[in-house]
mmCIF file of the N, C-alpha and C atoms, coordinates in Angstrom:
data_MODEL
# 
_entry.id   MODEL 
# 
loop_
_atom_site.group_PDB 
_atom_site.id 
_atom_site.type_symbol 
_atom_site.label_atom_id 
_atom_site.label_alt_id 
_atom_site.label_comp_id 
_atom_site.label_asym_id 
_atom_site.label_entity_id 
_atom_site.label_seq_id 
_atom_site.pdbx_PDB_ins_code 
_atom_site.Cartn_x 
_atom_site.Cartn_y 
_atom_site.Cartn_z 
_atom_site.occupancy 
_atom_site.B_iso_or_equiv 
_atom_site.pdbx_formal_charge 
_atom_site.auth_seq_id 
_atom_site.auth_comp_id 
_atom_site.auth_asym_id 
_atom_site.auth_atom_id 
_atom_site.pdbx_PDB_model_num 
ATOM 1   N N  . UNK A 1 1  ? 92.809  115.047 96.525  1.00 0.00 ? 1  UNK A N  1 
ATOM 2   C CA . UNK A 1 1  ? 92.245  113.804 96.063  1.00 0.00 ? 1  UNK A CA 1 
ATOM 3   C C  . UNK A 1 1  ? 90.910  113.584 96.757  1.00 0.00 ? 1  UNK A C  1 
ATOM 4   N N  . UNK A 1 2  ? 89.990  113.148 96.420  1.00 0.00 ? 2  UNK A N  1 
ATOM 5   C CA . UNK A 1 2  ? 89.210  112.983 96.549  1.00 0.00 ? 2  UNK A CA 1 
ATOM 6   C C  . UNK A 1 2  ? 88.635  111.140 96.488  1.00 0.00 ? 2  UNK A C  1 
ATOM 7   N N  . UNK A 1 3  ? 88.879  110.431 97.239  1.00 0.00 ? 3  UNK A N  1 
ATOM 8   C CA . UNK A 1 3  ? 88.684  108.612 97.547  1.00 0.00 ? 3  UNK A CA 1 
ATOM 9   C C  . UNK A 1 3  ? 87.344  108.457 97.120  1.00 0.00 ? 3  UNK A C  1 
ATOM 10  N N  . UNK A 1 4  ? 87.018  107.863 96.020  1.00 0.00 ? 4  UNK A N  1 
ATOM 11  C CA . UNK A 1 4  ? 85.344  107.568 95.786  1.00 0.00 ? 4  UNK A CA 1 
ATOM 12  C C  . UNK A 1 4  ? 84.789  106.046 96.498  1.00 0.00 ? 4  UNK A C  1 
ATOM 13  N N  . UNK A 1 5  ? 83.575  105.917 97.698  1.00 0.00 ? 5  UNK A N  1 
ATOM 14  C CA . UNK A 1 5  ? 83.786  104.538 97.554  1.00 0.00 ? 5  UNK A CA 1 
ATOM 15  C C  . UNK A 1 5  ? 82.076  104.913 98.052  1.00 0.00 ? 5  UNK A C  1 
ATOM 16  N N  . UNK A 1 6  ? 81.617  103.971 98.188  1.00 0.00 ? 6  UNK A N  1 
ATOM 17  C CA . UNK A 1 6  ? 79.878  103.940 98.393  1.00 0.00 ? 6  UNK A CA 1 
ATOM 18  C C  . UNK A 1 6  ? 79.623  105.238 99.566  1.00 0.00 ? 6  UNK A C  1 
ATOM 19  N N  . UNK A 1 7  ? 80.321  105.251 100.438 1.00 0.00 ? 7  UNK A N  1 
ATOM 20  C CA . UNK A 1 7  ? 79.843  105.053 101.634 1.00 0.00 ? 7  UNK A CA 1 
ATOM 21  C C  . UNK A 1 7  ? 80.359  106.806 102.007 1.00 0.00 ? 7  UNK A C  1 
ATOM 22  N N  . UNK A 1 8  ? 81.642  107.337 100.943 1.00 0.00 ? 8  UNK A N  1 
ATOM 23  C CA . UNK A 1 8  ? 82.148  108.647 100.413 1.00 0.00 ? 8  UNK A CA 1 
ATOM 24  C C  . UNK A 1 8  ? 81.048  109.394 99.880  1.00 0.00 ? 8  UNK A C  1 
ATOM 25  N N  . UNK A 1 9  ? 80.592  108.943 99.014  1.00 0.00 ? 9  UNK A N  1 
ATOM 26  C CA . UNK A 1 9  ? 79.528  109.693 98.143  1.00 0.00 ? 9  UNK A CA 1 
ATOM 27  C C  . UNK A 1 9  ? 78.573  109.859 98.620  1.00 0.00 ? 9  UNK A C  1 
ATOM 28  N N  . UNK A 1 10 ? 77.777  108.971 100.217 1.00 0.00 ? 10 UNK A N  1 
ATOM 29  C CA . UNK A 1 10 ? 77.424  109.521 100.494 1.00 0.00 ? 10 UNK A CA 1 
ATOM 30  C C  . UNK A 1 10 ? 77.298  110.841 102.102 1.00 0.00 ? 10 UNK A C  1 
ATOM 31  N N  . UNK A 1 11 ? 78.895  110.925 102.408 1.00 0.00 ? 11 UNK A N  1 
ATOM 32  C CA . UNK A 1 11 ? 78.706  111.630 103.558 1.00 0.00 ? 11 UNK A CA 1 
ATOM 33  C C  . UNK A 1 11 ? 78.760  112.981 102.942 1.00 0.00 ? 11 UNK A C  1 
ATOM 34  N N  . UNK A 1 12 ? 78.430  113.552 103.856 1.00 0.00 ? 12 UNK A N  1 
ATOM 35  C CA . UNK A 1 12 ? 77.846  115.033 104.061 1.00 0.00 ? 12 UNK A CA 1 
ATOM 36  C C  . UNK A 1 12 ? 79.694  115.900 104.300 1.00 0.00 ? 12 UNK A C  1 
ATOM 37  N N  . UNK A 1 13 ? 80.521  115.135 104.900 1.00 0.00 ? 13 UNK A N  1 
ATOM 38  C CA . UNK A 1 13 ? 81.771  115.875 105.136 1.00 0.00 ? 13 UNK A CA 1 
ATOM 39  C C  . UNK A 1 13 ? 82.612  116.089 103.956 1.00 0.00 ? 13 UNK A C  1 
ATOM 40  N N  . UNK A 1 14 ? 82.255  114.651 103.233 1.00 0.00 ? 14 UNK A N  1 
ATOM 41  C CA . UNK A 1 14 ? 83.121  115.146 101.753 1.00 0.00 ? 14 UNK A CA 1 
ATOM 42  C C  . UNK A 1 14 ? 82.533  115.655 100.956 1.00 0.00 ? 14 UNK A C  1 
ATOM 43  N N  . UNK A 1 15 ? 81.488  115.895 100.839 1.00 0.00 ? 15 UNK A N  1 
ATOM 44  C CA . UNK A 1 15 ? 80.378  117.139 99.792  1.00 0.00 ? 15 UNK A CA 1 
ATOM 45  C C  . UNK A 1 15 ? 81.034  118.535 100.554 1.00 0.00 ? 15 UNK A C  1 
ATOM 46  N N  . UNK A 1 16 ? 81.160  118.449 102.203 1.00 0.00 ? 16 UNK A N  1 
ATOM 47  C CA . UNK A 1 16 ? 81.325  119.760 102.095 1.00 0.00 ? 16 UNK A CA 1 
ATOM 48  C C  . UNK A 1 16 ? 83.515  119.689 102.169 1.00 0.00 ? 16 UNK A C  1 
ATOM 49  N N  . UNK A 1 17 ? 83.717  119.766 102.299 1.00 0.00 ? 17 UNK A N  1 
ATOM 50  C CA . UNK A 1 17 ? 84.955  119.594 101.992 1.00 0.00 ? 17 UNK A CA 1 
ATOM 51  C C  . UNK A 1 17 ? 85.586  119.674 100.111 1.00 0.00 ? 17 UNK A C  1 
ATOM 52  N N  . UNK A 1 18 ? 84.662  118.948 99.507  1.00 0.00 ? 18 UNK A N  1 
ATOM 53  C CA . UNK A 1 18 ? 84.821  119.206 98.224  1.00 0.00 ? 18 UNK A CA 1 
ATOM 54  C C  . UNK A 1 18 ? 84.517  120.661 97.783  1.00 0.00 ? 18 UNK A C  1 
ATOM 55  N N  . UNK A 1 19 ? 83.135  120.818 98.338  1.00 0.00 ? 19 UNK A N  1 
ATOM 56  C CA . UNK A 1 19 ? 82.917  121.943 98.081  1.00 0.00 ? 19 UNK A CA 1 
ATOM 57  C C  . UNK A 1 19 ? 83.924  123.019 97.741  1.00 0.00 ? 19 UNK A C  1 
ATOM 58  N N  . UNK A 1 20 ? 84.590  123.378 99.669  1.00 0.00 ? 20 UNK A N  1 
ATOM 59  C CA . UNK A 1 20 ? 85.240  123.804 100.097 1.00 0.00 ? 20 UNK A CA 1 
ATOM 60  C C  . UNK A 1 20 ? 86.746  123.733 99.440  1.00 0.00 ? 20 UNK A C  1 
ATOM 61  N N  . UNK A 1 21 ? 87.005  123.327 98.719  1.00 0.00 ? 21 UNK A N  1 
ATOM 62  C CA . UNK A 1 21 ? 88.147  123.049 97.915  1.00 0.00 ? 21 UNK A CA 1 
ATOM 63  C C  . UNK A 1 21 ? 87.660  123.642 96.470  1.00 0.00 ? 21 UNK A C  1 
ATOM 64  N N  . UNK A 1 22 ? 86.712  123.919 95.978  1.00 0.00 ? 22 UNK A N  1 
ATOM 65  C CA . UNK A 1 22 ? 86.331  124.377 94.678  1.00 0.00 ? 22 UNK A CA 1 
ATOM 66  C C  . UNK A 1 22 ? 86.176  125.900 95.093  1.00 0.00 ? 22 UNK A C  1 
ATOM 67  N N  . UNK A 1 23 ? 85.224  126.548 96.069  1.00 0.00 ? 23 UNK A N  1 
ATOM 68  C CA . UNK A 1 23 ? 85.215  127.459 96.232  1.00 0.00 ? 23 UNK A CA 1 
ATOM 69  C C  . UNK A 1 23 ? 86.573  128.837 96.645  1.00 0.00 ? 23 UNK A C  1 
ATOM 70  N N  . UNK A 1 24 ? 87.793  128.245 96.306  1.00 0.00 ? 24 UNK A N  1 
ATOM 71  C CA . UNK A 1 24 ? 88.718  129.371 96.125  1.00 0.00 ? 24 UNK A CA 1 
ATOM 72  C C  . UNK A 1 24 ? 89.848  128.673 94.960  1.00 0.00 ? 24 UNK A C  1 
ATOM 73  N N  . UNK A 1 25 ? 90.349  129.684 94.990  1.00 0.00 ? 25 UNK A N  1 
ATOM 74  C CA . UNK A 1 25 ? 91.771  129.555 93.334  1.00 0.00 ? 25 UNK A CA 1 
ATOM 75  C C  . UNK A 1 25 ? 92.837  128.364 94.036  1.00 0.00 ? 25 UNK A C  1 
ATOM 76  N N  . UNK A 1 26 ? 92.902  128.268 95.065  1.00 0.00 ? 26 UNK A N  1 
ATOM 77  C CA . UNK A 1 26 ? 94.236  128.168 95.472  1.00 0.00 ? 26 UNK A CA 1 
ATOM 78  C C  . UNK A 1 26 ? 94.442  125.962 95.058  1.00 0.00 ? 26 UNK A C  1 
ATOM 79  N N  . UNK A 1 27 ? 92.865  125.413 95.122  1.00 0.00 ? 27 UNK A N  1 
ATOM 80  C CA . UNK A 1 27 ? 92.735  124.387 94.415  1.00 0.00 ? 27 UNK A CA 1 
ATOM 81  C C  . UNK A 1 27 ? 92.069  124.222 93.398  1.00 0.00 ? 27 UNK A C  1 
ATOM 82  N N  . UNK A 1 28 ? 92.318  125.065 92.477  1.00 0.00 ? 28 UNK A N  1 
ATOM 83  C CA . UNK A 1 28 ? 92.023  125.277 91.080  1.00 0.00 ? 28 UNK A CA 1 
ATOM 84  C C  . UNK A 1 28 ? 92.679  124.270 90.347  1.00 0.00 ? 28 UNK A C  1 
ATOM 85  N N  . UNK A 1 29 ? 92.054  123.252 89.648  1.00 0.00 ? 29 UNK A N  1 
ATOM 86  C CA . UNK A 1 29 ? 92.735  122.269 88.454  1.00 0.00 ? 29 UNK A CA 1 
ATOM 87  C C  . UNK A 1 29 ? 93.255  121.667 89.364  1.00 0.00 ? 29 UNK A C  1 
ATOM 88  N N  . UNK A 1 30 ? 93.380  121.196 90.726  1.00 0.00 ? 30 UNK A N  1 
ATOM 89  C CA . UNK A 1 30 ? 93.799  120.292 91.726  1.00 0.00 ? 30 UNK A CA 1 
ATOM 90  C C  . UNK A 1 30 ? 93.217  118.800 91.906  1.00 0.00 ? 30 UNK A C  1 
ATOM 91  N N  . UNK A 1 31 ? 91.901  119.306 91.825  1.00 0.00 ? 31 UNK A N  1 
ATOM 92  C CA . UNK A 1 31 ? 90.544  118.290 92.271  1.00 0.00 ? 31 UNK A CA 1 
ATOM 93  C C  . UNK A 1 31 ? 91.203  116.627 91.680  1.00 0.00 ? 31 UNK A C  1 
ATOM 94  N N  . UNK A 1 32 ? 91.342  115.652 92.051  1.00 0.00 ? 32 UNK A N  1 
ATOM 95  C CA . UNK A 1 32 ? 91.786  114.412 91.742  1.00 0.00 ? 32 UNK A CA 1 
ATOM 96  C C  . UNK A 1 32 ? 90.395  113.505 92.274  1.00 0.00 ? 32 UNK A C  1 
ATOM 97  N N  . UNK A 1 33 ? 89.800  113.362 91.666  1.00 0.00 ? 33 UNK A N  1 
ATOM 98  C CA . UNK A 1 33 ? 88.783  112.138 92.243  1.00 0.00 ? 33 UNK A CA 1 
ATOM 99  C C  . UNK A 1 33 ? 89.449  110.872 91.750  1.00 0.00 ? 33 UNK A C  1 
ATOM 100 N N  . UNK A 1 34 ? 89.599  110.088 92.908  1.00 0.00 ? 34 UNK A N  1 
ATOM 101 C CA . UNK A 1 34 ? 89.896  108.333 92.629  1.00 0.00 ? 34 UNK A CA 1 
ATOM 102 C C  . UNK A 1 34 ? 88.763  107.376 92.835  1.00 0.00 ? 34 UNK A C  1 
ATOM 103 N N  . UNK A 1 35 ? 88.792  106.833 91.917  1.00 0.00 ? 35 UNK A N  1 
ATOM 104 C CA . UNK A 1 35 ? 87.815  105.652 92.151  1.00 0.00 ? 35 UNK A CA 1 
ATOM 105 C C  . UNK A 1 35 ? 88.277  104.263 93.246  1.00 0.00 ? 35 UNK A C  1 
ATOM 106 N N  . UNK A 1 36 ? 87.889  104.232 93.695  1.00 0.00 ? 36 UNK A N  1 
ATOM 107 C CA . UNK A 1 36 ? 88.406  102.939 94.997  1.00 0.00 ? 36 UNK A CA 1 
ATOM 108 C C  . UNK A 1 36 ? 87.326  101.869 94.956  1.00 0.00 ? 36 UNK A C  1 
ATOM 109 N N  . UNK A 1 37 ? 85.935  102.015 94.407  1.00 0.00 ? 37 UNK A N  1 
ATOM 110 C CA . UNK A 1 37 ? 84.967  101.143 94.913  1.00 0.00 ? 37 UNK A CA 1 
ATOM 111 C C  . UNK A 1 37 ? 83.959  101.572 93.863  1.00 0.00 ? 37 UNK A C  1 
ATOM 112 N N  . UNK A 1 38 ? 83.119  100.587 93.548  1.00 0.00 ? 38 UNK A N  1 
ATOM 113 C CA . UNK A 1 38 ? 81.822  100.987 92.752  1.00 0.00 ? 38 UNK A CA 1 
ATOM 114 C C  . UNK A 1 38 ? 81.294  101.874 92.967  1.00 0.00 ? 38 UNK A C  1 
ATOM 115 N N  . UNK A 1 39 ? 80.312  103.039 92.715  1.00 0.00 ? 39 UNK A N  1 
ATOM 116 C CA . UNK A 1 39 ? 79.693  103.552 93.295  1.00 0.00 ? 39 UNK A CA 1 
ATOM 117 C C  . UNK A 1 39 ? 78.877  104.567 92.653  1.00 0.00 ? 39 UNK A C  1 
ATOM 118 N N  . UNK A 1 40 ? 77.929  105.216 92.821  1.00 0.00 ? 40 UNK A N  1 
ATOM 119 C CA . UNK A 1 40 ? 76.950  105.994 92.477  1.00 0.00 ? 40 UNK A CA 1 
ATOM 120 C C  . UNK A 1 40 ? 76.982  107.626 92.632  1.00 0.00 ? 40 UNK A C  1 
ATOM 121 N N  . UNK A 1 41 ? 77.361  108.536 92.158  1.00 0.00 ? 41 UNK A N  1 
ATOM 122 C CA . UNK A 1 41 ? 78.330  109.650 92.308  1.00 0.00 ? 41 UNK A CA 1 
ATOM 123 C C  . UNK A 1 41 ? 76.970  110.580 93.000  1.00 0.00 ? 41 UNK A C  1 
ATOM 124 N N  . UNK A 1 42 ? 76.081  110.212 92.785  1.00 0.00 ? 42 UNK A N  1 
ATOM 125 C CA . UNK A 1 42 ? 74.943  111.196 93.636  1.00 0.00 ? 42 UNK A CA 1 
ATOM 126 C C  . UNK A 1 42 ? 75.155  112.732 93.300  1.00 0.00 ? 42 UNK A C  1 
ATOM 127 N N  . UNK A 1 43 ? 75.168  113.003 94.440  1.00 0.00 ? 43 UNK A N  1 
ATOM 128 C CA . UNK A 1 43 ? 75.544  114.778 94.559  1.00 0.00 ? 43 UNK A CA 1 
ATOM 129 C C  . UNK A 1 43 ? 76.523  114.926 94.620  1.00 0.00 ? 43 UNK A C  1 
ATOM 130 N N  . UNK A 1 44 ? 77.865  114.287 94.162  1.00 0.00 ? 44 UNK A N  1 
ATOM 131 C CA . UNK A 1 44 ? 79.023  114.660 93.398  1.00 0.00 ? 44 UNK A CA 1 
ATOM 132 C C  . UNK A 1 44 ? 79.084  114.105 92.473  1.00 0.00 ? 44 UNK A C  1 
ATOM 133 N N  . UNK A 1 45 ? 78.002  114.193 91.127  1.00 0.00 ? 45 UNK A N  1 
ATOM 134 C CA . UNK A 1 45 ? 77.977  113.936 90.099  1.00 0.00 ? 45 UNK A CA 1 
ATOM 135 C C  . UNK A 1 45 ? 79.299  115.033 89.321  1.00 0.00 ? 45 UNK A C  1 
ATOM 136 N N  . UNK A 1 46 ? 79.113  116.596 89.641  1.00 0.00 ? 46 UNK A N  1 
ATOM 137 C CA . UNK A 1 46 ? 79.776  117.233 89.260  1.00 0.00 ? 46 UNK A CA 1 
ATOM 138 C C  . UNK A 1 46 ? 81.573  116.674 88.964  1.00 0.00 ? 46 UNK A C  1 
ATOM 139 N N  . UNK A 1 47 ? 81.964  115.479 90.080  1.00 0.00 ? 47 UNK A N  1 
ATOM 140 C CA . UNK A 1 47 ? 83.209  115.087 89.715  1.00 0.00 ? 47 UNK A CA 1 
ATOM 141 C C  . UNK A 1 47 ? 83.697  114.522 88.355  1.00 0.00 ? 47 UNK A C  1 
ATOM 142 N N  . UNK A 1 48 ? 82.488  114.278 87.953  1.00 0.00 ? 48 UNK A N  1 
ATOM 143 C CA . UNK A 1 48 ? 82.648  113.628 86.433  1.00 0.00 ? 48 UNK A CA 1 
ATOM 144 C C  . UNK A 1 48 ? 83.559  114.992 85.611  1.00 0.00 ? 48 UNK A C  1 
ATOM 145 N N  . UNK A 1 49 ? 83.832  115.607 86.017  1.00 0.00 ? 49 UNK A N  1 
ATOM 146 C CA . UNK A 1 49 ? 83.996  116.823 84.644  1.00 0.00 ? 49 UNK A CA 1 
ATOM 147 C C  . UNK A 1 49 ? 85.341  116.441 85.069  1.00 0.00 ? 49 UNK A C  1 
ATOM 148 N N  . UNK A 1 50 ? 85.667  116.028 86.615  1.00 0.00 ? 50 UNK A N  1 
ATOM 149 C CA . UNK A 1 50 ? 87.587  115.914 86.438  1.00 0.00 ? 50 UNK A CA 1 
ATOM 150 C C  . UNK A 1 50 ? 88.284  114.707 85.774  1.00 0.00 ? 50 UNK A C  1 
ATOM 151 N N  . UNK A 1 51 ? 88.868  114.697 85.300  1.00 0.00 ? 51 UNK A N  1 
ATOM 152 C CA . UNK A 1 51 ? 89.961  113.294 85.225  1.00 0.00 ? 51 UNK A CA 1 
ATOM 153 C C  . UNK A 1 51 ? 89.703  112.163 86.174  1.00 0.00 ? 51 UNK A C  1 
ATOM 154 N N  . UNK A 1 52 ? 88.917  111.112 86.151  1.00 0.00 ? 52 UNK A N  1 
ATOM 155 C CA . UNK A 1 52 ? 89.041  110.487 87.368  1.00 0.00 ? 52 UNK A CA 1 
ATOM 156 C C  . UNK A 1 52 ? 90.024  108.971 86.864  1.00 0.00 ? 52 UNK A C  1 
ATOM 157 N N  . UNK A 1 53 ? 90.563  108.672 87.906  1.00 0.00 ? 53 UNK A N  1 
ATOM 158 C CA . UNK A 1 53 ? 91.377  107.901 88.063  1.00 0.00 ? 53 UNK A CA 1 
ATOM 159 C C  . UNK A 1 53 ? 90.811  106.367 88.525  1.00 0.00 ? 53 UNK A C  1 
ATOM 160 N N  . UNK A 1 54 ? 90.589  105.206 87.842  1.00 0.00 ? 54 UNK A N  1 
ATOM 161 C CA . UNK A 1 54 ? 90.633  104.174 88.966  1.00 0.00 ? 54 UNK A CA 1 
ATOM 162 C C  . UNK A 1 54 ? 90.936  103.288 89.854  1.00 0.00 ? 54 UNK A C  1 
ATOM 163 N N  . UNK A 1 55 ? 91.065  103.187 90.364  1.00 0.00 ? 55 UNK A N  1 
ATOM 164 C CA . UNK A 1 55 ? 91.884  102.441 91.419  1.00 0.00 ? 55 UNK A CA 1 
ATOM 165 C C  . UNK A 1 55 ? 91.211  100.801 91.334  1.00 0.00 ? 55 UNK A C  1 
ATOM 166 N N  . UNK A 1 56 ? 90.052  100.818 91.100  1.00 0.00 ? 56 UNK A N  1 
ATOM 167 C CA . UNK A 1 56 ? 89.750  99.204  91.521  1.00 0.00 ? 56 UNK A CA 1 
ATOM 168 C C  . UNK A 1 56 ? 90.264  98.476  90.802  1.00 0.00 ? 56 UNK A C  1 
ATOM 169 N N  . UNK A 1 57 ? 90.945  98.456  90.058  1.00 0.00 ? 57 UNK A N  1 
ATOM 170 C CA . UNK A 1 57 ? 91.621  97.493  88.887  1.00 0.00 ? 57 UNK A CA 1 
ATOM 171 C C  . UNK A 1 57 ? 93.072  97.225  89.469  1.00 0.00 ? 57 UNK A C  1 
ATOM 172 N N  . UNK A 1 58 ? 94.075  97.353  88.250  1.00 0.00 ? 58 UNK A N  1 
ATOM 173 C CA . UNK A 1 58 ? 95.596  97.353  88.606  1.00 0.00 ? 58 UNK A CA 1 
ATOM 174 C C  . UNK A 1 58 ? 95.996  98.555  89.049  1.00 0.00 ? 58 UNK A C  1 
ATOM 175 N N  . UNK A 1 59 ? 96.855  98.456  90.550  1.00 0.00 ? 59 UNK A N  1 
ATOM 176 C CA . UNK A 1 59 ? 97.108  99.406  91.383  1.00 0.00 ? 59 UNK A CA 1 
ATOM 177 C C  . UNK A 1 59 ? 98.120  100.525 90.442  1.00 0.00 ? 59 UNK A C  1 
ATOM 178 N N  . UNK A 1 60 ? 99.081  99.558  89.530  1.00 0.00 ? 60 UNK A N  1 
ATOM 179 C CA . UNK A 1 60 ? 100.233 100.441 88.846  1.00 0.00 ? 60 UNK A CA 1 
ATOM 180 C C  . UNK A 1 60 ? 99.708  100.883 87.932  1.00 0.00 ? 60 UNK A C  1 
ATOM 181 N N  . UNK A 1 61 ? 99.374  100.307 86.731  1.00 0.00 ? 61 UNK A N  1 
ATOM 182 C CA . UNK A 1 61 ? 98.038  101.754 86.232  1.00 0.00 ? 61 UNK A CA 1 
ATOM 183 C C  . UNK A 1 61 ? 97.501  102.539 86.711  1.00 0.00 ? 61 UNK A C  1 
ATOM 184 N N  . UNK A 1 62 ? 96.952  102.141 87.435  1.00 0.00 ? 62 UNK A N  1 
ATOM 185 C CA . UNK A 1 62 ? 96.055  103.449 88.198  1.00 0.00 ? 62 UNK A CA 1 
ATOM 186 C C  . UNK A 1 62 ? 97.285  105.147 88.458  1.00 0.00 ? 62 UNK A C  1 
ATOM 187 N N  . UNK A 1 63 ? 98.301  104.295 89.257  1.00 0.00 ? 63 UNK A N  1 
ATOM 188 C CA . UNK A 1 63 ? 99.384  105.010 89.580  1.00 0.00 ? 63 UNK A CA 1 
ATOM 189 C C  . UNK A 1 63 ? 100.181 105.755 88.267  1.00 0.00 ? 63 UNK A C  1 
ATOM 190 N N  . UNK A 1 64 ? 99.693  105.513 87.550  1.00 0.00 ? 64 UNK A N  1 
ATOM 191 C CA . UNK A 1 64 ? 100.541 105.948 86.298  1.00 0.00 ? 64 UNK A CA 1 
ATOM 192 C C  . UNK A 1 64 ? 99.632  106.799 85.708  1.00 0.00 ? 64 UNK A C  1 
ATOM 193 N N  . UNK A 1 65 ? 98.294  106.120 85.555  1.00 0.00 ? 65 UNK A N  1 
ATOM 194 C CA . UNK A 1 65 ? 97.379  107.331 85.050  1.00 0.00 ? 65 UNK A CA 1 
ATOM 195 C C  . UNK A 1 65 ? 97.556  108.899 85.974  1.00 0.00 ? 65 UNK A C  1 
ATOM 196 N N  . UNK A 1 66 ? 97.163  108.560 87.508  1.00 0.00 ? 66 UNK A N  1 
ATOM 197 C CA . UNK A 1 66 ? 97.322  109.356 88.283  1.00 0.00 ? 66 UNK A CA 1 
ATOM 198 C C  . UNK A 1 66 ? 98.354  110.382 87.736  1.00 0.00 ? 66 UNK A C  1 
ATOM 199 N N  . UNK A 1 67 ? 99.732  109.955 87.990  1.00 0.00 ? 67 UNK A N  1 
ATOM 200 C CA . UNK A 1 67 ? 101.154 110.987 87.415  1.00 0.00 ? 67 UNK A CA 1 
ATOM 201 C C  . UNK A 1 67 ? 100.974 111.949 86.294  1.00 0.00 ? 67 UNK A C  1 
ATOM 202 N N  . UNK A 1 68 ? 99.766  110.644 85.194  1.00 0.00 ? 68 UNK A N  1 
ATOM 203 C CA . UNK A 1 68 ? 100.148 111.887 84.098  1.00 0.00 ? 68 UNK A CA 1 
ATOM 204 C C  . UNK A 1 68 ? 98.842  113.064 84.589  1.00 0.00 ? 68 UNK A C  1 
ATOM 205 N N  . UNK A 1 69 ? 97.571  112.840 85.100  1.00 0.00 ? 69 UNK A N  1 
ATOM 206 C CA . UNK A 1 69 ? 97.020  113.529 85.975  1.00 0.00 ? 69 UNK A CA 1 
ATOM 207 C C  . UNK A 1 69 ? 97.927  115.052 86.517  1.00 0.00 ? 69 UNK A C  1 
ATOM 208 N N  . UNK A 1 70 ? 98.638  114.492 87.503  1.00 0.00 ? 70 UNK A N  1 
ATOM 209 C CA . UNK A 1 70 ? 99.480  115.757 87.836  1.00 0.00 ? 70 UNK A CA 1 
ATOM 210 C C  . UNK A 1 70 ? 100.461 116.022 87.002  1.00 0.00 ? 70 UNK A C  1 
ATOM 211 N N  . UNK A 1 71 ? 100.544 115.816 86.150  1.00 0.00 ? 71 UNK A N  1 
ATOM 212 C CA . UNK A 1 71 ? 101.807 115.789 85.472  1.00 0.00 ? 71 UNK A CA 1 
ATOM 213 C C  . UNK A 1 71 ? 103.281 115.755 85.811  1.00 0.00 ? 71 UNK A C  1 
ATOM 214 N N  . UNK A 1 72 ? 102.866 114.422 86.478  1.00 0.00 ? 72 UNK A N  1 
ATOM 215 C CA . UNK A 1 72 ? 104.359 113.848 86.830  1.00 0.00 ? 72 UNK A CA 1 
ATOM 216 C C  . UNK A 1 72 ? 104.956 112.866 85.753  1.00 0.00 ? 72 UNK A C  1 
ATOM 217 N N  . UNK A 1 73 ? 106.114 112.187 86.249  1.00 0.00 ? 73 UNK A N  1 
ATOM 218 C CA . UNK A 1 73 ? 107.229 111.264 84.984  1.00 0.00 ? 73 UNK A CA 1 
ATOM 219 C C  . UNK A 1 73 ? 107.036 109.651 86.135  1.00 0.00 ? 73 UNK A C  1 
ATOM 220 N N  . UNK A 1 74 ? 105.970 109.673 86.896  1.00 0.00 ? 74 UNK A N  1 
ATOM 221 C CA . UNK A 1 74 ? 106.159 108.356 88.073  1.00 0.00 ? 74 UNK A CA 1 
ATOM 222 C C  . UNK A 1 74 ? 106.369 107.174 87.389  1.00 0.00 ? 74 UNK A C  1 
ATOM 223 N N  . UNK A 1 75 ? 107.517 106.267 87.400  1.00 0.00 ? 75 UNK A N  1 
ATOM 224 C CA . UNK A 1 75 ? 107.357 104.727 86.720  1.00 0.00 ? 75 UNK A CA 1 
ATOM 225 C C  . UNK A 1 75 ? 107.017 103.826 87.332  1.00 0.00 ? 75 UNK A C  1 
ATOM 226 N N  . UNK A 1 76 ? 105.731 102.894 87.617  1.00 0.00 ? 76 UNK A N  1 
ATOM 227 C CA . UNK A 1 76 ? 106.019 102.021 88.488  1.00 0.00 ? 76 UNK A CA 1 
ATOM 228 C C  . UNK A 1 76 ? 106.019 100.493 87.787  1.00 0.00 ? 76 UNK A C  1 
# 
C-alpha cells in the first residue's frame, strides 16, 4: 500500500521505496495506492495507472473498494 497524503508525495523515501517495489516480480499487480488526503501526485504521477482507493470519504467504502482491489469477500 502505498498512503497518499501531501507531505507522502513529496518525500524522497516513498519515491524510492515505491520504486523499489516495482522494480522486481515478487510485487507485481500488488501496488495499492490509498488516498488519505488531497494531494498532488508529482513524481508519482505514475500511480494513476493503479486502482486507487479513497480513503478521505466513508471509511467502509473505501474498505470495500479496497477488498475488491485484492480480491477479497470483506463486509463491513
Amino acid at each position: 500500500m502505498v498512503l497518499l497524503s501531501p507531505d507522502a508525495v513529496q518525500s524522497m523515501w516513498v519515491r524510492r521505496e515505491t520504486a523499489y517495489a516495482l522494480s522486481g516480480p515478487r510485487y507485481e499487480n500488488k501496488i495499492a495506492p490509498l488516498q488519505y488526503r488531497d494531494c498532488d501526485l508529482g513524481r508519482l504521477a505514475w500511480l494513476k495507472l493503479y486502482r486507487m482507493t479513497d480513503f478521505r470519504g466513508d471509511f467502509g467504502v473505501a474498505m470495500r473498494e479496497l477488498s475488491r482491489v485484492w480480491g477479497l469477500g470483506l463486509r463491513c
